[in-house]
C-alpha positions as CSV (number, residue, x, y, z in Angstrom):
1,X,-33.5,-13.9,5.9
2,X,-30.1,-14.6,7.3
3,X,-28.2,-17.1,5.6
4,X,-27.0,-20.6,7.8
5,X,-23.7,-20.9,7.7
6,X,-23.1,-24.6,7.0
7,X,-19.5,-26.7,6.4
8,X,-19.7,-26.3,2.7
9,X,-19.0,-22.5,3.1
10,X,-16.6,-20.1,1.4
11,X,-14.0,-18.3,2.6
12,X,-15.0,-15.2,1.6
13,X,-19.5,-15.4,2.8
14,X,-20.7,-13.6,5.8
15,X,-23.8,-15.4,7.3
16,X,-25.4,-11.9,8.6
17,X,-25.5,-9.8,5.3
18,X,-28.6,-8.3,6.9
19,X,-26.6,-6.4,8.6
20,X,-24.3,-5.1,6.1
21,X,-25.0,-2.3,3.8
22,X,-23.6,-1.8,0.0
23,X,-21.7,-1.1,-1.8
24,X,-19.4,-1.6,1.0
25,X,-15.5,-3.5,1.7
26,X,-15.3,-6.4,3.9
27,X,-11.8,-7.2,5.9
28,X,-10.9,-10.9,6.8
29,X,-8.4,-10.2,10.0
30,X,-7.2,-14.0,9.6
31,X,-6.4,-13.7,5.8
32,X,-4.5,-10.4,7.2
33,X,-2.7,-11.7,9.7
34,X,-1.5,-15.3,7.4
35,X,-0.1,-12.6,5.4
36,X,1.9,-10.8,7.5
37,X,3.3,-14.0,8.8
38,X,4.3,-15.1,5.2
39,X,5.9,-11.3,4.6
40,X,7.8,-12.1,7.5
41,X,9.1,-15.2,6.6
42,X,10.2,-14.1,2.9
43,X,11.8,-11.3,4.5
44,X,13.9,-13.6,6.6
45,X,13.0,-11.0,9.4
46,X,11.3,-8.1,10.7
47,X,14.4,-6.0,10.4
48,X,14.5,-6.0,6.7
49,X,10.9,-4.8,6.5
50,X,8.8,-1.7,6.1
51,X,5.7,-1.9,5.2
52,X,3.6,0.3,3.1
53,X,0.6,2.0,4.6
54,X,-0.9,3.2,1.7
55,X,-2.8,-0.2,0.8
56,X,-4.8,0.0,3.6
57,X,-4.7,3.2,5.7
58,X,-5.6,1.7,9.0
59,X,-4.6,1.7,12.3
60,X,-5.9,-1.7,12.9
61,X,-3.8,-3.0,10.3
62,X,-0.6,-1.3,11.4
63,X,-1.3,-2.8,14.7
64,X,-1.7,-6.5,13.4
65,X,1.7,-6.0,12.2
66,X,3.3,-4.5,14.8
67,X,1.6,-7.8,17.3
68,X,4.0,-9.6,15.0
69,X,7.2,-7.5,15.6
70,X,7.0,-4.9,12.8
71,X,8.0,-1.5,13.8
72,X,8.9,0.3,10.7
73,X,6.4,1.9,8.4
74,X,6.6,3.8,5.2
75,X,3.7,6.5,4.0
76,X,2.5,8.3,1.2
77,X,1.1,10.8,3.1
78,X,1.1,13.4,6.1
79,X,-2.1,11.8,7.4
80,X,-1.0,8.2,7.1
81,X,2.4,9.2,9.1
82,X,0.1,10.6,11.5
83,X,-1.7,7.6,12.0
84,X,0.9,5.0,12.2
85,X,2.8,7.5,14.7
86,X,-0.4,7.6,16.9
87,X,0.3,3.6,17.2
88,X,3.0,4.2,18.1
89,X,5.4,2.3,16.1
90,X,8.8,3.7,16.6
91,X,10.2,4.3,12.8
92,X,8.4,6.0,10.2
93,X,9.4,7.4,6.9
94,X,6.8,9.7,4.6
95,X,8.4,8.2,1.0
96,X,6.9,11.6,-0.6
97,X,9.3,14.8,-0.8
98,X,7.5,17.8,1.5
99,X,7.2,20.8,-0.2
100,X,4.8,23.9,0.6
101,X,3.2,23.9,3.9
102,X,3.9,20.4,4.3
103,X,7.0,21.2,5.2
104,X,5.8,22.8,8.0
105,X,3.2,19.9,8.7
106,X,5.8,17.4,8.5
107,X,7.7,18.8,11.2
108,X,4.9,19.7,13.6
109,X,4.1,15.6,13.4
110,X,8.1,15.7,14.4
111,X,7.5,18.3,17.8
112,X,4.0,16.4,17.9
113,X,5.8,12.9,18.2
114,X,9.5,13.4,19.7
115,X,10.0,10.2,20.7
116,X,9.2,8.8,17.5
117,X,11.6,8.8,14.5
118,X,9.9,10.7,11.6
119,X,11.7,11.0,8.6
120,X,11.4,11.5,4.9
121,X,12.7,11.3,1.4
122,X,13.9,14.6,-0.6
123,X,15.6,14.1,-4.2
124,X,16.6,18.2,-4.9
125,X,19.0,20.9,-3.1
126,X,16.1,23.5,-2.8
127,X,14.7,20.9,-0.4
128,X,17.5,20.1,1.3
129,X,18.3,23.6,2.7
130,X,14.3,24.4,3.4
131,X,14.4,21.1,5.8
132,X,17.7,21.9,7.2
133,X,16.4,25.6,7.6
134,X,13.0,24.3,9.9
135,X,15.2,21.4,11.4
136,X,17.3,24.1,13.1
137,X,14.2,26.9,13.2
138,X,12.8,23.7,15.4
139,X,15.7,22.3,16.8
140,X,14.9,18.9,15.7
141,X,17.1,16.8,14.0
142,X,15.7,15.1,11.0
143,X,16.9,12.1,8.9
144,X,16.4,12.0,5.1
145,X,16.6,9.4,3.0
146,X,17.4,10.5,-1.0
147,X,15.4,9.9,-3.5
148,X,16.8,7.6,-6.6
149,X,15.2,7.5,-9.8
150,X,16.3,3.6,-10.8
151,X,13.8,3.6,-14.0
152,X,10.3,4.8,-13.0
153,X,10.8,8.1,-13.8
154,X,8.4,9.4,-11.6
155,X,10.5,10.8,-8.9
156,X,14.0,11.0,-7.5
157,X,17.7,11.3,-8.7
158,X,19.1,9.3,-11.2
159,X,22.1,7.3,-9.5
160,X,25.9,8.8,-10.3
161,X,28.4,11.8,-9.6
162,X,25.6,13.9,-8.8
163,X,23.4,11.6,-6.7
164,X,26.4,11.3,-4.8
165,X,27.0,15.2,-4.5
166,X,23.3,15.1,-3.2
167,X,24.1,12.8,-0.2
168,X,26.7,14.2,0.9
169,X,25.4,17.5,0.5
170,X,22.6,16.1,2.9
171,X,25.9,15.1,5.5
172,X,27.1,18.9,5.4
173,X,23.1,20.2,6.2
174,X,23.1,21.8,9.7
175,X,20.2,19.1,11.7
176,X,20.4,16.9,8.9
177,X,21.1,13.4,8.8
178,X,21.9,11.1,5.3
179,X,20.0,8.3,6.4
180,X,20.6,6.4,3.5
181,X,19.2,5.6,-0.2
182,X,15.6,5.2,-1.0
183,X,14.9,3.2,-4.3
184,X,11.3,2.1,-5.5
185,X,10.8,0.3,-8.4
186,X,7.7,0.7,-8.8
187,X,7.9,0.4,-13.0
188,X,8.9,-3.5,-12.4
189,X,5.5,-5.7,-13.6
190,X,6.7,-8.1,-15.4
191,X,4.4,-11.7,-14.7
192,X,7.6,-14.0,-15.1
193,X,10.1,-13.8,-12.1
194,X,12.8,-14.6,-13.9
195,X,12.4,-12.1,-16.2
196,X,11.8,-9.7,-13.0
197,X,14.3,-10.6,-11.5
198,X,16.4,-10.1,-14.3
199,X,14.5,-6.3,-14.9
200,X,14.9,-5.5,-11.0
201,X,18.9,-6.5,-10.9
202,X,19.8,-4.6,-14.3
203,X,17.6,-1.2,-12.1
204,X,19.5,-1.9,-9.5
205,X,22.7,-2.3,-10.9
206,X,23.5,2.1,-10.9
207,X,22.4,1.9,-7.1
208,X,24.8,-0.5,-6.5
209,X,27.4,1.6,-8.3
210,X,26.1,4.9,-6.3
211,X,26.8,2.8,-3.2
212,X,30.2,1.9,-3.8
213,X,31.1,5.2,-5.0
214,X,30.3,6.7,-1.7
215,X,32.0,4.3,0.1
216,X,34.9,5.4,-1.9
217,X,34.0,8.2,-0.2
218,X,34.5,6.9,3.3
219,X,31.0,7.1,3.7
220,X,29.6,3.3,4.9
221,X,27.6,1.6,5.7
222,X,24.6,3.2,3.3
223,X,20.9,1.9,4.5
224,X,18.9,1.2,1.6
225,X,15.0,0.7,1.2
226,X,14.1,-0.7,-2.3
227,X,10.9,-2.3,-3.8
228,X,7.2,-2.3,-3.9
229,X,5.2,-5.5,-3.8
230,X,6.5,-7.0,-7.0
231,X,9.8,-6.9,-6.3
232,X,9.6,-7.8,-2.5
233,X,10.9,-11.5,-3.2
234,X,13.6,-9.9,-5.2
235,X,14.9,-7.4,-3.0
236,X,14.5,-9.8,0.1
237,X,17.3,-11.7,-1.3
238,X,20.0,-9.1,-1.1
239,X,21.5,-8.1,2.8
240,X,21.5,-5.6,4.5
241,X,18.1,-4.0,2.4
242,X,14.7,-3.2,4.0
243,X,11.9,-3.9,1.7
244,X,8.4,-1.9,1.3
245,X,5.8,-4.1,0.5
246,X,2.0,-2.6,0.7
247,X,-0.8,-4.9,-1.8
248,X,0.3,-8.0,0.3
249,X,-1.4,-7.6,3.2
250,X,-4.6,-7.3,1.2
251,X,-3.5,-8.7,-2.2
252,X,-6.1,-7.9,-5.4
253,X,-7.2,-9.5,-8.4
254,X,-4.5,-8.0,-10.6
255,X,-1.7,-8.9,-8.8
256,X,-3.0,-12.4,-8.1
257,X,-3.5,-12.9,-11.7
258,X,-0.1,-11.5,-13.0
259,X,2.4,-12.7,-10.3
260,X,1.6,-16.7,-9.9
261,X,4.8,-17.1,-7.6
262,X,3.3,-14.5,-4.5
263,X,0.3,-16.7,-3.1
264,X,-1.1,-14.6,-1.2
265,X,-4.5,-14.4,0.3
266,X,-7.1,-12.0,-0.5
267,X,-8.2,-10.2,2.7
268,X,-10.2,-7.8,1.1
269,X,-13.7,-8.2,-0.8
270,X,-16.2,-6.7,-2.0
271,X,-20.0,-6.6,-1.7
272,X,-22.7,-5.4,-3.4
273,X,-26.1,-6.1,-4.3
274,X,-28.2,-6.3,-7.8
275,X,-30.5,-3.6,-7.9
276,X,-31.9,-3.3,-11.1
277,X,-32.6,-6.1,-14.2
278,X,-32.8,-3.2,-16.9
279,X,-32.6,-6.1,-19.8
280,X,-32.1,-9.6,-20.7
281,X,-29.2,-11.1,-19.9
282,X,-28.2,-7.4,-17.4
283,X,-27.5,-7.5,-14.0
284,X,-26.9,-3.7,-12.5
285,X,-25.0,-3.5,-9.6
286,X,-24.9,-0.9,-6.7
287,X,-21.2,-0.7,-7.4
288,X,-20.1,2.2,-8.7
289,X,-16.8,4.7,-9.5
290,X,-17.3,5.6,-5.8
291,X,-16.9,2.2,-4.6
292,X,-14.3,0.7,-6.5
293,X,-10.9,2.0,-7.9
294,X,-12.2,3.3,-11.4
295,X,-8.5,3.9,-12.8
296,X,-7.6,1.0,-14.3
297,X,-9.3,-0.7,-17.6
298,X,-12.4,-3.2,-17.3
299,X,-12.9,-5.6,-15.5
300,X,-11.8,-3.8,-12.5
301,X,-13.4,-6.5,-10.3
302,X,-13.5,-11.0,-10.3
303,X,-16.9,-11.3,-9.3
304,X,-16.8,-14.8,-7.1
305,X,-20.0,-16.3,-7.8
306,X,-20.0,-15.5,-11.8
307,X,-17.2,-16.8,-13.4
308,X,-18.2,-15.6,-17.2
309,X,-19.7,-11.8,-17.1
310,X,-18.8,-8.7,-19.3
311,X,-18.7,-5.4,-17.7
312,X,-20.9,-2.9,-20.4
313,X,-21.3,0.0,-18.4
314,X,-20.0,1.4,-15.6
315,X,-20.8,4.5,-13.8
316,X,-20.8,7.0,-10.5
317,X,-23.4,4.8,-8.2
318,X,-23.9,2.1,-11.2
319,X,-22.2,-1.0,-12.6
320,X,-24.1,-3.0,-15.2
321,X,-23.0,-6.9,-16.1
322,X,-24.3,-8.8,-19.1
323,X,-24.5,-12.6,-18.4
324,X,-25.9,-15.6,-19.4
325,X,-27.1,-16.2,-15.6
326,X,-28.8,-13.2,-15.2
327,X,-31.6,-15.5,-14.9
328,X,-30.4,-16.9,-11.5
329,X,-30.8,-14.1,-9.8
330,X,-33.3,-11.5,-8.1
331,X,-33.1,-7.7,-7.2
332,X,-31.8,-7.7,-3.7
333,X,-29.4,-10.4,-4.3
334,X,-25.7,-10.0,-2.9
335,X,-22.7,-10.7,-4.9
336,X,-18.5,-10.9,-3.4
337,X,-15.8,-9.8,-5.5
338,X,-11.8,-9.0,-5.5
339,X,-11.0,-5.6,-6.8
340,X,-8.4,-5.5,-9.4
341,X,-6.9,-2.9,-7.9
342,X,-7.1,-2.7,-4.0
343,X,-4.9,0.9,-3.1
344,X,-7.4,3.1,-4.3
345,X,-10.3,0.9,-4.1
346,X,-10.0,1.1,-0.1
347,X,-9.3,4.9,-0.3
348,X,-13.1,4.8,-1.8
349,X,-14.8,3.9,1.9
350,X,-15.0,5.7,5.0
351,X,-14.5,2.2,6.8
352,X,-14.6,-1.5,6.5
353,X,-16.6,-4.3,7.7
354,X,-14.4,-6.3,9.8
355,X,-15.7,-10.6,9.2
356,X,-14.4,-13.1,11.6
357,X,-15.8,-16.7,11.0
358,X,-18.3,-16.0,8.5
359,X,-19.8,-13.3,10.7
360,X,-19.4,-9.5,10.6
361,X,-18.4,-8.2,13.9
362,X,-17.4,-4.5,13.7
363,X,-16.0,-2.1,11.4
364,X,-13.0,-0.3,11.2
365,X,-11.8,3.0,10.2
366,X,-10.0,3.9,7.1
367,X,-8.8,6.7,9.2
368,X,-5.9,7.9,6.5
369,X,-8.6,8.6,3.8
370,X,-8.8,12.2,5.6
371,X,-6.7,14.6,3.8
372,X,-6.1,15.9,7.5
373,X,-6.3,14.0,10.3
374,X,-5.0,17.0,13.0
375,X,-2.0,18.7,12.0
């Protein structure tokens, strides 16, 4: 039977769940929309932001944003540059070094997409002279942003002497052009923001350094795109510095619960359904590894209507609970929750129910999933 929406309602219920299959991710285009408005104002503007795709990997979402004057993007992958570019926002960079045959992807998005600026990140001289080779093969000029390595350790150059070298060894590529300094901080999780804050200035300190040195250099001024999500607030602060911030326009429960200074709402739940009471006080869940991001320790979801719950098993198609309410409820039941992690947990569905006032109304595409979207 379908549930009566009445003024005692929250947020987060749909009044047709009949019509909503689980395990299955429900979006809240409001909640989306507040956000992107409060990213705007801690950015001070629209100029200082680009926005990650990877959160959400849809073209809906990308065009929220851009309703609100947004027009530069960063990706993690071909597919997600190929989506935003079919928006047809105007600036795009792919923050992930091309190597292989996605060298030659990334510039068929480029001949794909002239009118569109394309570029990307590249932290090594072996790359530099393979996409200056296929930006004069092509004939298209292509800006690249380098790569620094400020204390994640996961990518990029560590900033000094031959970071510098690096840049300007960019400048001297034939169709190249040293669009400036790429800088994600992406090791920066510290709950307290002074202590962040402290953490993110002390990374940042070599970058700073780097960029003085090359204005030593005569080479000025030198764009810089810094932060992920955490350190958005802190990077907003400085001038002149675009920041990347992705989980916001979503949010999870894990960054909710560790960073009490970002209130942010969460546009993105859960749903699922008990299917199974295998044992007293046990609660099985349609809601398994392939619905929810599986990568991080238990819980990996806040269930909303069970506020004490322990997670005892977890599996492909199957999460089991153990609570003392287990009593409250019958097979077929629905239950919300926020997902600790949100990234990968949306990678995990095909598409998304799409809930405007209590009431599901269409779904959406997570079209960057695909591994390949055309080229």
């Amino acid at each position: 039977m379908e549930k009566v929406i009445s003024s005692e309602i929250l947020w987060h219920e749909v009044g047709n769940l009949n019509e909503v299959s689980s395990p299955s991710l429900l979006v809240y285009p409001d909640r989306i929309e507040a956000n992107i408005k409060k990213i705007i104002d801690i950015a001070g503007s629209v100029d200082q932001l680009r926005p990650h795709v990877k959160t959400h990997k849809m073209a809906e979402i990308i065009k929220l944003q851009m309703k609100y004057g947004i027009y530069k993007f960063k990706c993690a992958t071909i597919s997600e540059t190929e989506m935003v570019a079919r928006c047809g926002a105007p600036d795009i960079l792919l923050a992930i070094q091309p190597v292989g045959p996605n060298i030659g992807r990334f510039f068929k998005l480029k001949q794909e997409f002239n009118n569109i600026k394309i570029s990307c990140i590249a932290d090594n001289e072996e790359v530099i002279i393979q996409l200056s080779d296929m930006a004069r093969k092509t004939g298209l000029e292509t800006h690249v942003w380098l790569d620094i390595n400020n204390g994640m350790n996961r990518t990029g150059i560590i900033p000094g002497e031959k970071a510098a070298r690096l840049f300007n060894r960019i400048m001297d590529s034939p169709m190249l052009i040293a669009e400036g300094l790429h800088v994600y901080d992406g090791h920066i999780h510290e709950p307290d923001l002074s202590l962040r804050e402290k953490i993110c200035n002390d990374s940042f300190a070599p970058v700073i350094s780097l960029i003085e040195d090359l204005k030593n250099e005569g080479i000025s001024p030198v764009r810089i795109i810094a932060g992920g999500t955490p350190t958005f607030p802190i990077h907003a602060l400085r001038k002149d510095v675009e920041t990347s911030p992705g989980t916001l326009l979503l949010w999870d429960w894990g960054y909710s619960s560790s960073f009490s200074d970002m209130n942010f709402f969460h546009a993105a739940v859960l749903l699922t359904r008990i299917i199974s009471k295998p044992g007293k006080e046990l609660l099985c869940l349609d809601l398994g590894h392939k619905a929810i991001a599986s990568e991080m320790p238990q819980p990996r979801i806040k269930l909303l209507e069970i506020e004490k719950y322990t997670i005892v098993n977890h599996n492909e198609e199957h999460m089991v609970i153990r609570t003392t309410l287990a009593d409250k409820y019958k097979i077929g039941d629905p239950l919300y929750g926020i997902p600790w992690h949100i990234c990968p947990t949306v990678d995990r569905h095909d598409t998304v129910y799409v809930v405007n006032d209590h009431k599901v109304t269409g779904q959406w595409n997570v079209e960057a999933r695909k591994r390949k979207i055309t080229l």
